[in-house]
N, C-alpha and C positions, 0 to 999 in steps of 0.2 A: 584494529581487531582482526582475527584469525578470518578470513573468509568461509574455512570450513567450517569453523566457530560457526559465525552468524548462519550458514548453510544448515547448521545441527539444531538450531531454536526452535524451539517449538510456535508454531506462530499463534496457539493460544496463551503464550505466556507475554508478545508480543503485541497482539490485541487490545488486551485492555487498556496499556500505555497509549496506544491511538486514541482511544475513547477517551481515557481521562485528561491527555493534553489538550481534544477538542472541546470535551466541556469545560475544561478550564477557562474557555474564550467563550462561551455561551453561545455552543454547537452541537448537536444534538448524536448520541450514539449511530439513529437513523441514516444521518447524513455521511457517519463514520461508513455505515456499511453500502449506500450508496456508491462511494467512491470508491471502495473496495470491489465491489459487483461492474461497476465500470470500465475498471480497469481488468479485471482475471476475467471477464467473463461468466463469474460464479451468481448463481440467483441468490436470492437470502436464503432458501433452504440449504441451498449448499452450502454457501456458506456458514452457517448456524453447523454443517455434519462435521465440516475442514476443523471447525474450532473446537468440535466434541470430541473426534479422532485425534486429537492435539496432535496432527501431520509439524511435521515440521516445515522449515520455510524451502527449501530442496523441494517436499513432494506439493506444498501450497501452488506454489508456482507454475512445478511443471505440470501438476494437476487440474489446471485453469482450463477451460474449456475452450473461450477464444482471448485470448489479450487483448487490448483494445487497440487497433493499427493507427490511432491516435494519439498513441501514448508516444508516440516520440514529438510529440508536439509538445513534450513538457521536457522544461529547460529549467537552471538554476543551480545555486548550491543546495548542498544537503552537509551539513557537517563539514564542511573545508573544501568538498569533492564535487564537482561540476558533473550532474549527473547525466548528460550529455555526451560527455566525454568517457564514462565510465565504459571500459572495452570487455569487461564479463561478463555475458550476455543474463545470467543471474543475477548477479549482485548492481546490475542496470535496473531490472524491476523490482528489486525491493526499495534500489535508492526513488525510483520513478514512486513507489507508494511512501514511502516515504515524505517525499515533496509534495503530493497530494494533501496529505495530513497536515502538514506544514502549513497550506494555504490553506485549507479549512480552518485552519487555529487562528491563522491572522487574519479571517473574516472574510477572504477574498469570495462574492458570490459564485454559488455551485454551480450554474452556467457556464464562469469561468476557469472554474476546475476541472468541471467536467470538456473543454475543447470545444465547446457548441458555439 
């Protein structure tokens, strides 16, 4: 896919797919936005305005208040792509939320997603 593509998503249209893969595995929206708040920096207020302004993933990102300087402690695949290895320093923290999401789905406890 187009990186400008994924760049132009809306990330409330990208949201919800988070939430309904995590409760797929009987994981709670909650914990969805946890790891989202973890990682951008965002409170749930903010977060809850990013998803009502439907920002796209471009302004989600650069609009994060702090990143979390532990997010390069997450390693793995994401779809084929060693998100590690990913050298666009954007399309690094979507794949980085991405694999958050990912481990929340397969159960991995949030301690250990969240780098604690």
């Amino acid at each position: 896919m187009d990186p400008e593509r994924i760049y132009r998503m809306k990330f409330s249209s990208v949201y919800p797919m988070y939430v309904q893969k995590a409760e797929r595995k009987d994981r709670t929206k909650e914990e969805v936005d946890r790891v989202i708040c973890w990682l951008t920096g965002y409170s749930p207020k903010e977060l809850q305005r990013q998803i009502e302004r439907e920002t796209d993933m471009e302004t989600f990102f650069s609009q994060a208040s702090s990143f979390n300087p532990n997010a390069s402690l997450i390693k793995g695949v994401v779809c084929g792509v060693r998100v590690e290895n990913v050298e666009d320093p954007l399309m690094r923290k979507i794949r980085y939320l991405d694999k958050l999401v990912d481990e929340l789905a397969k159960g991995k406890a949030l301690d250990k997603i969240l780098r604690q």
